[in-house]
C-alpha positions in Angstrom: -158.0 219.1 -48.6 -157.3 220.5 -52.2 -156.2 218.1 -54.9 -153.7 218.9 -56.9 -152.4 216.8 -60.1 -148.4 216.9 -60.3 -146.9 215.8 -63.9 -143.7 215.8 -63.6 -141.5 212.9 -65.2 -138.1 214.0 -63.2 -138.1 211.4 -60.1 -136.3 213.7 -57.6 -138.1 216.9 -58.6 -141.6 215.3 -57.9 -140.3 213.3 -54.9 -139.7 216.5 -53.7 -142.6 218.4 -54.4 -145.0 215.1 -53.7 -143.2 215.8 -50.1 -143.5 219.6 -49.5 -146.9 219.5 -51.0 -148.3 216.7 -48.4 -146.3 218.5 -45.6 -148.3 221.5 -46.7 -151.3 220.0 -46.3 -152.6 219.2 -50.7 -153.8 215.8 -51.7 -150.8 214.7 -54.5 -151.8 212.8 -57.7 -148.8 212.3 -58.6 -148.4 211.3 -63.1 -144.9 211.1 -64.5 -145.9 211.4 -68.3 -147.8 213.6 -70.2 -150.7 210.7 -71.4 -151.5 210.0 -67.6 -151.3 213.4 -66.5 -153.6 213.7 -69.5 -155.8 211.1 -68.2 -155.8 212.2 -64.2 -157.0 215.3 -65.2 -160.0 214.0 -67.1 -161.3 212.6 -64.0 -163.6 214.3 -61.1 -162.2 216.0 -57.9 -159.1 217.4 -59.4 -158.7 220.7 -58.4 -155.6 222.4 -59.3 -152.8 221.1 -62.0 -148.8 221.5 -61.7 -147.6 220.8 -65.5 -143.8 220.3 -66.3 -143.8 221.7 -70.0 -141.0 219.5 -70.9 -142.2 215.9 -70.5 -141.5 212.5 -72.1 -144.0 211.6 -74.0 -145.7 214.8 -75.6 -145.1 218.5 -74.6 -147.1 220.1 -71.0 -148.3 222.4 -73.8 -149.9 219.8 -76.1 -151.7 217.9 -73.1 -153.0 221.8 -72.1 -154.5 222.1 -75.7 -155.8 218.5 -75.8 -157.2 219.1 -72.0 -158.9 222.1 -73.3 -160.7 220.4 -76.4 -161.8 217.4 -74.5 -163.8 220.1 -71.8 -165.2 222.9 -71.6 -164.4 224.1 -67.7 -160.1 224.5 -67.1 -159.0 223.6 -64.1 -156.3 226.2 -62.5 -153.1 225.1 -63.9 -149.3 225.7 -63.5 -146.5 225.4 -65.3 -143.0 224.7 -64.6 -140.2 224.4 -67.4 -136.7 225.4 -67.1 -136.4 226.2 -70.8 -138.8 229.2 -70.3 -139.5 232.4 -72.9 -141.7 235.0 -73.1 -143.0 233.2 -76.1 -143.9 230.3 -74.5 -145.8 231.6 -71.6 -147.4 233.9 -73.9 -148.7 231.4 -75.4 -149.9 229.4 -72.0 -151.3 232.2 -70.9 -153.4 232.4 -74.1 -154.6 228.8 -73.7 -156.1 229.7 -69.9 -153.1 228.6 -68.0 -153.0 230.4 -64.6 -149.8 230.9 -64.2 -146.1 229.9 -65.2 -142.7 229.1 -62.8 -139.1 228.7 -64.1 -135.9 226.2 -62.6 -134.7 226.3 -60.7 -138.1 226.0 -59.0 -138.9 228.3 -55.9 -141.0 226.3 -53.7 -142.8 228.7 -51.6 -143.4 230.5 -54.9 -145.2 227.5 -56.1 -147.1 227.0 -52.6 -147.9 230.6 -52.5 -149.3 230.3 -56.1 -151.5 227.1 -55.3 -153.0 228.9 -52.5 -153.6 232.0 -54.1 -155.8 229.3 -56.3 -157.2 227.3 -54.1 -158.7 230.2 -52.6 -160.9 230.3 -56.1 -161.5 226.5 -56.1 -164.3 226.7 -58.8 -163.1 225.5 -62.0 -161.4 228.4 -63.9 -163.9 229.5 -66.2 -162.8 229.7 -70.1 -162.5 233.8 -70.3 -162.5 233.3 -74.5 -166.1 232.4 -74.1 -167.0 235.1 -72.1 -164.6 237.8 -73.4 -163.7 238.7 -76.9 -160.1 238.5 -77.2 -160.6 242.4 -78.1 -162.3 243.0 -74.8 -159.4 241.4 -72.5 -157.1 243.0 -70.7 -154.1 240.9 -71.1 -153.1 237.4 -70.6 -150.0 238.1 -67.9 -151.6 237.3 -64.3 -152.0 240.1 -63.1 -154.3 241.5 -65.6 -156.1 238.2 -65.5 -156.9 239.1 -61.7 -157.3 242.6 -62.5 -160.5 240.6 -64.8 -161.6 238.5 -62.0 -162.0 241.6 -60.1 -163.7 243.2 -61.9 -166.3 240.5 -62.0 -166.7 240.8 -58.6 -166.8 244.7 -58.2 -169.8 244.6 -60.8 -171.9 243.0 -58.1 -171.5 246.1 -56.2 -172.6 249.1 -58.4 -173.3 252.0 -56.2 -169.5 251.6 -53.9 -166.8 253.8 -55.9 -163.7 252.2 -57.2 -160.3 253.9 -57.1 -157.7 252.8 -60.1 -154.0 253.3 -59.5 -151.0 253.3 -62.2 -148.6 255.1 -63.9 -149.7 257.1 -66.6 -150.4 254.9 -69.7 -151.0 252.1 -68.3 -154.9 251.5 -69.1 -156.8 253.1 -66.1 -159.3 254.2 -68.7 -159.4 250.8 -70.4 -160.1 248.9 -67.0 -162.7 251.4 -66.1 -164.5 250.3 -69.6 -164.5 246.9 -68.9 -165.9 247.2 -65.8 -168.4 249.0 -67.5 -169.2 246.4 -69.6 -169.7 243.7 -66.7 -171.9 246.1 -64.6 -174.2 248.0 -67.1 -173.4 247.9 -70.6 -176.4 249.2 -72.2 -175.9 252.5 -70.0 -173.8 256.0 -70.4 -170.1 255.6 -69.6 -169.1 259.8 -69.3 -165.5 260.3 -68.4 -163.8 263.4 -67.3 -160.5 264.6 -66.9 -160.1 266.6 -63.8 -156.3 267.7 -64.8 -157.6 268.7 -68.1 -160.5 271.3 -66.7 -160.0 274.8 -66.1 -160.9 275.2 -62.1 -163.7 277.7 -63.3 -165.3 275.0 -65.1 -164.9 271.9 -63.2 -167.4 272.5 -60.8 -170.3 273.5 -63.3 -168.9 270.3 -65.5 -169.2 267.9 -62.4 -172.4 269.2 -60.9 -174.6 271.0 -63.3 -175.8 274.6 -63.1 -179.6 275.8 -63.3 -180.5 278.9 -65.9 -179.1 282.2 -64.4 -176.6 280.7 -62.0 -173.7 282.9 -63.5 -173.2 285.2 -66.7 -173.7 282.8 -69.6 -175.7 280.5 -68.2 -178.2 281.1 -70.4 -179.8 277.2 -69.9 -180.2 275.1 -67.3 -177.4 272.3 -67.9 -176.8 269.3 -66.2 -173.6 267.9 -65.2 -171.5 264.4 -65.9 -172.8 263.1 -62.5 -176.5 263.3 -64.2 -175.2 262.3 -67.7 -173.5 259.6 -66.4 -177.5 258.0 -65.2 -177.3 254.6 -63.9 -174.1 254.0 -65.7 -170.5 255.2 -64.6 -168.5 258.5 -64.2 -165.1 258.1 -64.7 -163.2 260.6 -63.1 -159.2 261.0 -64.4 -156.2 262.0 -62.6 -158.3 263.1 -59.6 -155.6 263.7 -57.3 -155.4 266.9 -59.6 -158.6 268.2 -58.0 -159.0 271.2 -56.6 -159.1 271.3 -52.7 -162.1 273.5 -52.6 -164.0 270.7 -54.6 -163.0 267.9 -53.0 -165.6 268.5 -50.3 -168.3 268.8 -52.3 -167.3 265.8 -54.4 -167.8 264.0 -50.5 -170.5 264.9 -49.8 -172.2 263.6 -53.4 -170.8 260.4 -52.8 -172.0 260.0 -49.2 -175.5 260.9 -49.8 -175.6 260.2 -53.7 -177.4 263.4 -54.2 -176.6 266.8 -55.4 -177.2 270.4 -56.1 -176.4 272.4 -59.3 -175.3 275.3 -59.0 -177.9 278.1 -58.8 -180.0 275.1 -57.6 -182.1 274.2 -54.3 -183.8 270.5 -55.1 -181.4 267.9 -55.0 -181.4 265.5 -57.6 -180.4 261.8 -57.4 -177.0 260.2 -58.6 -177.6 257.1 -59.7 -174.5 256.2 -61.2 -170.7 254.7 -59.9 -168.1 257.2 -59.3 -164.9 255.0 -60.7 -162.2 257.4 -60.1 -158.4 257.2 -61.5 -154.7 258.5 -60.9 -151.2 258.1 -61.4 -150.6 259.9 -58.6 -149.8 258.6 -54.5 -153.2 259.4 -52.9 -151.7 258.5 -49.6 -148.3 261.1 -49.9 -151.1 263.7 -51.0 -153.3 263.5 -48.1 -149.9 263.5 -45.8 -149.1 267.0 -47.6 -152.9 268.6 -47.0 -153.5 268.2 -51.1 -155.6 265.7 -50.8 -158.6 265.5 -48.7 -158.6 262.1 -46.3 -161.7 261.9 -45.7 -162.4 261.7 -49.6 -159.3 259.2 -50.4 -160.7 256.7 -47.9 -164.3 257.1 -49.7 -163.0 256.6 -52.8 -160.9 254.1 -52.4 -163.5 251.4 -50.4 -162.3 249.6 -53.7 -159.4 249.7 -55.4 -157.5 248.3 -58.5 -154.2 249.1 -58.9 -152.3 248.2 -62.3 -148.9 247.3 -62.8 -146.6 249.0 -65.2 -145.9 246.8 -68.4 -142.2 246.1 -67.5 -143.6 244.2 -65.3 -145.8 241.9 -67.3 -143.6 241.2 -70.2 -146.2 238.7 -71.1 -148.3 241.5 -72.4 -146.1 242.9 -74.5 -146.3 241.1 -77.5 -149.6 240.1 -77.1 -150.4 243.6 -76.8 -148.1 244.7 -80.2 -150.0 241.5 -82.3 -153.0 243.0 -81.4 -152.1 246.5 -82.0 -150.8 245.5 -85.4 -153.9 244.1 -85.8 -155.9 246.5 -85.7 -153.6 249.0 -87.8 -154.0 246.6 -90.6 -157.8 246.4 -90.0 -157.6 250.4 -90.9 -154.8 250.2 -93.2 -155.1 247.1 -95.3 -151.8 248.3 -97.6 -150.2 248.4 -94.0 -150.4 244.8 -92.6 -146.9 244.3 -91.2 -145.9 241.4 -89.1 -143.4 241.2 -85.8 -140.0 239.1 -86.7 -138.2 237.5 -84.3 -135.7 240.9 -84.0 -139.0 242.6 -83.7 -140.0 240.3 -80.4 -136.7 240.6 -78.9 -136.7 244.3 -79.5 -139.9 245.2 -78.1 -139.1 242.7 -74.7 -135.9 245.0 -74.2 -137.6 248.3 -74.0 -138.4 249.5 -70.5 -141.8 251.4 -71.4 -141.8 254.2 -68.9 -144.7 255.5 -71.4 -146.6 251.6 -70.6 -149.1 251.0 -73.2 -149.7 254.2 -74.8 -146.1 254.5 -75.3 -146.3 250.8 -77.4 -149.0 251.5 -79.3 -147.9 254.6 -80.8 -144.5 253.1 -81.2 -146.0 250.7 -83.3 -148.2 252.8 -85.1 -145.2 254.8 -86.2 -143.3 251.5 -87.0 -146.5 250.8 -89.2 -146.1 253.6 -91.0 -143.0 253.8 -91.8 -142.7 250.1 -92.8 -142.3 248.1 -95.7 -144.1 245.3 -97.4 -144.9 243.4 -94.2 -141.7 244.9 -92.4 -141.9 247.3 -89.3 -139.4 250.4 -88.5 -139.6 249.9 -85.1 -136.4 251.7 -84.4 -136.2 256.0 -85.1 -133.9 257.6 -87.4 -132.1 259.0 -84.0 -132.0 255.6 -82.2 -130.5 254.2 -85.2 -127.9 257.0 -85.5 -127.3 256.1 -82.1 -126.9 253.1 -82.0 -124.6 253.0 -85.2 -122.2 255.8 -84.0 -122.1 253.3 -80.7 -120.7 250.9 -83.1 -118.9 252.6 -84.9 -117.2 253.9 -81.6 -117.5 250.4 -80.2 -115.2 249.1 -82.9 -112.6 251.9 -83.3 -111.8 251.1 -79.8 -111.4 247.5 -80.2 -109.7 247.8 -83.3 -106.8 250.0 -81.4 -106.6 247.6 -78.4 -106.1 244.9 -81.0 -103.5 247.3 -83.1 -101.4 248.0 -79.7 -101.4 244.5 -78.5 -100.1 243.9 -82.1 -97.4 246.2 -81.7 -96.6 245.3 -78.3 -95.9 241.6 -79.2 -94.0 242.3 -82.6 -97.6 240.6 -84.5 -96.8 237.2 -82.9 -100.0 235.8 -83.2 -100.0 233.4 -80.6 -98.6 236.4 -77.8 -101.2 238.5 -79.3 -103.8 236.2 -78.8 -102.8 235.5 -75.0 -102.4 238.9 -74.3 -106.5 239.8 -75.3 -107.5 236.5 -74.2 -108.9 235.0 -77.4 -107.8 232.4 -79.8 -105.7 232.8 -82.8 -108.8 232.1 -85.1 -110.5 234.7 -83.7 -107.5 237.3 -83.6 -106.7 236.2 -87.2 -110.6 237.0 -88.1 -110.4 240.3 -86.5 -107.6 241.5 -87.8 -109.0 240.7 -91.4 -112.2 242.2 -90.2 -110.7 245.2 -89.4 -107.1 245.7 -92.1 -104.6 245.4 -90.1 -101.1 244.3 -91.3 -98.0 245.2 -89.8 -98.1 248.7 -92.0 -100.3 249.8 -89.8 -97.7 250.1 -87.4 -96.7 253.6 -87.2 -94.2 253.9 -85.0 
């Protein structure tokens, strides 16, 4: 039976949860203040933590950073506030915390979660010790997974790993770090397949002895063989061409090839980590895509969300790009403001994380002192003539209601629904007197 430690100080929230928890079959310490919770958690057999953030005594974010100075192993916590920001669970998710939930609280979210963590019972290791904050992923869950995976798939070097997204979401990133955890000291090649001629692609993947066609006047090997013991990373592969899927197959199968011109097969040694924003599956159904060779490649597979749908790494991701701009640029530190935050957590990102660096990178440039220009000359002049327009309309509505009520103020007001302060504020705002009344 999995322990968990509740601290929650409202009586008929953790009544309730104390309840559905039992029922669902957790051991309940149950702590209504932060200092007990604090204390609970110090002892043994404690295996997962529920934290309200808002609680009596001291904050469910203070116990977290006193939890985490007093030992060294975290246990898998969540939090539950119903005050929540972005900013806040940025900043538990950069303390270790597993996971956040808002109020009103979903139970079977919350079960669901605690499960999902049970299932990994060990104590949570502390990632910052392990990872350079450069090296991680993100600090939303799902890239925290994406991490945990990848510790596991490094176990398994020589079984190919298929990496789903949109385009700009970090395929190539993840491939690196999984890189790192398997064989760090050995070549990472990547290759493009959307990017190579089809004449090429074939002598670039496999090789070619001396003489195999006009120009080959070496023998050359390809990225398989470049790639050693380390791992090929092959890009947008459902942009392969048909012909070469089967001969891609076969390599992986027997993890041996032939160059072209060639008769002696020559070891692979390395991991085929493959990429693409593409639907594999839709492929195959329209013959583009060979079946066979999507369920090879895709014994393992990550798959990585867009960033709209991990707001958590947005501004993490922007303070780190910034960052690393100023790093270059020392005369170009800038710093996010609050409009800034808001700003970037508003944008939909259909470009992911390529599109927010280079819209930062820009807003670097461009800035001032430690300002950013986040916004373009067009989206500005946008957004101002959308003003502009937006106020020439009210400013007529406000004139004809005017008109219509011979400026009684009080009429007026009840007829836009607003008070008199506010009409009386407005019409200052924008000149109007009873001489503005044409007709």
């Amino acid at each position: 039976m999995t322990r968990v430690c509740l601290i929650e100080d409202d009586a008929i929230m953790g009544e309730a949860l104390v309840e559905r928890l039992t029922l669902e079959g957790f051991a309940v310490d149950w702590r209504r203040t932060g200092r007990a919770g604090l204390a609970a958690l110090r002892e043994t057999g404690v295996e997962l933590a529920v934290i309200d953030v808002n609680l009596p005594d001291l904050s469910g974010i203070a116990l977290f950073e006193r939890l985490i100075a007093s030992r060294v192993d975290l246990l898998p916590t969540l939090f539950i506030t119903g005050y929540g920001t972005i900013e806040d669970a940025v900043r538990l998710l950069k303390l270790g915390a597993a996971d956040y939930l808002t109020k009103p609280l979903d139970p079977g979210a919350l079960i669901d979660k605690l499960r999902a963590l049970a299932a990994t019972s060990a104590p949570r290791r502390d990632v910052r010790q392990e990872v350079s904050e450069h090296e991680r992923l993100g600090i939303s869950p799902a890239m925290c997974r994406i991490e945990a995976e990848l510790d596991r798939l490094a176990r398994h070097p020589q079984t190919p790993v298929l990496i789903s997204g949109e385009s700009g979401v970090g395929k190539e990133v993840v491939a690196r770090a999984l890189h790192r955890r398997q064989c760090p000291q050995a070549p990472f090649v990547a290759v493009n397949c959307a990017a190579l001629p089809e004449t090429l692609i074939e002598a670039e993947l496999f090789g070619h002895e001396r003489g195999a066609f006009t120009g080959a006047e070496r023998r050359r090997p390809g990225v398989f063989e470049q790639a050693g013991a380390g791992v090929l990373f092959l890009d947008e592969i459902g942009d392969m061409p048909l012909a070469l899927q089967s001969r891609l197959l076969r390599v992986v199968q027997s993890r041996q090839l032939t160059r072209i011109g060639g008769v002696e097969p020559v070891e692979v040694g390395a991991r085929l980590v493959c990429a693409t924003h593409r639907d594999l599956a839709a492929l195959v159904r329209a013959g583009h895509f060979r079946e066979d060779l999507y369920y090879r490649v895709r014994v393992l597979e990550i798959a990585i969300p867009p960033l709209r749908e991990r707001p958590e790494d947005i501004l993490w991701l922007a303070e780190r790009f910034l960052a690393e701009h100023g790093a270059r640029f020392p005369d170009e530190r800038r710093r996010l403001e609050a409009a800034d935050r808001q700003w970037l957590l508003n944008q939909p990102w259909p470009g992911n994380v390529r599109e927010l660096q280079h819209t930062l990178e820009r807003a670097c440039i461009l800035g001032q002192g430690e300002r950013l220009r986040l916004r373009s000359t067009d989206t500005a002049l946008a957004e101002t003539s959308l003003r502009q327009q937006t106020e020439a309309g009210e400013r007529a509505t406000i004139l004809a209601a005017l008109v219509e009520q011979d400026y009684r103020m009080t009429q007026t007001a009840a007829r836009l629904g607003i008070s008199r302060k506010t009409l009386w504020q407005k019409m200052k705002r924008y000149g109007l007197s009873r001489t503005e009344d044409a007709g």
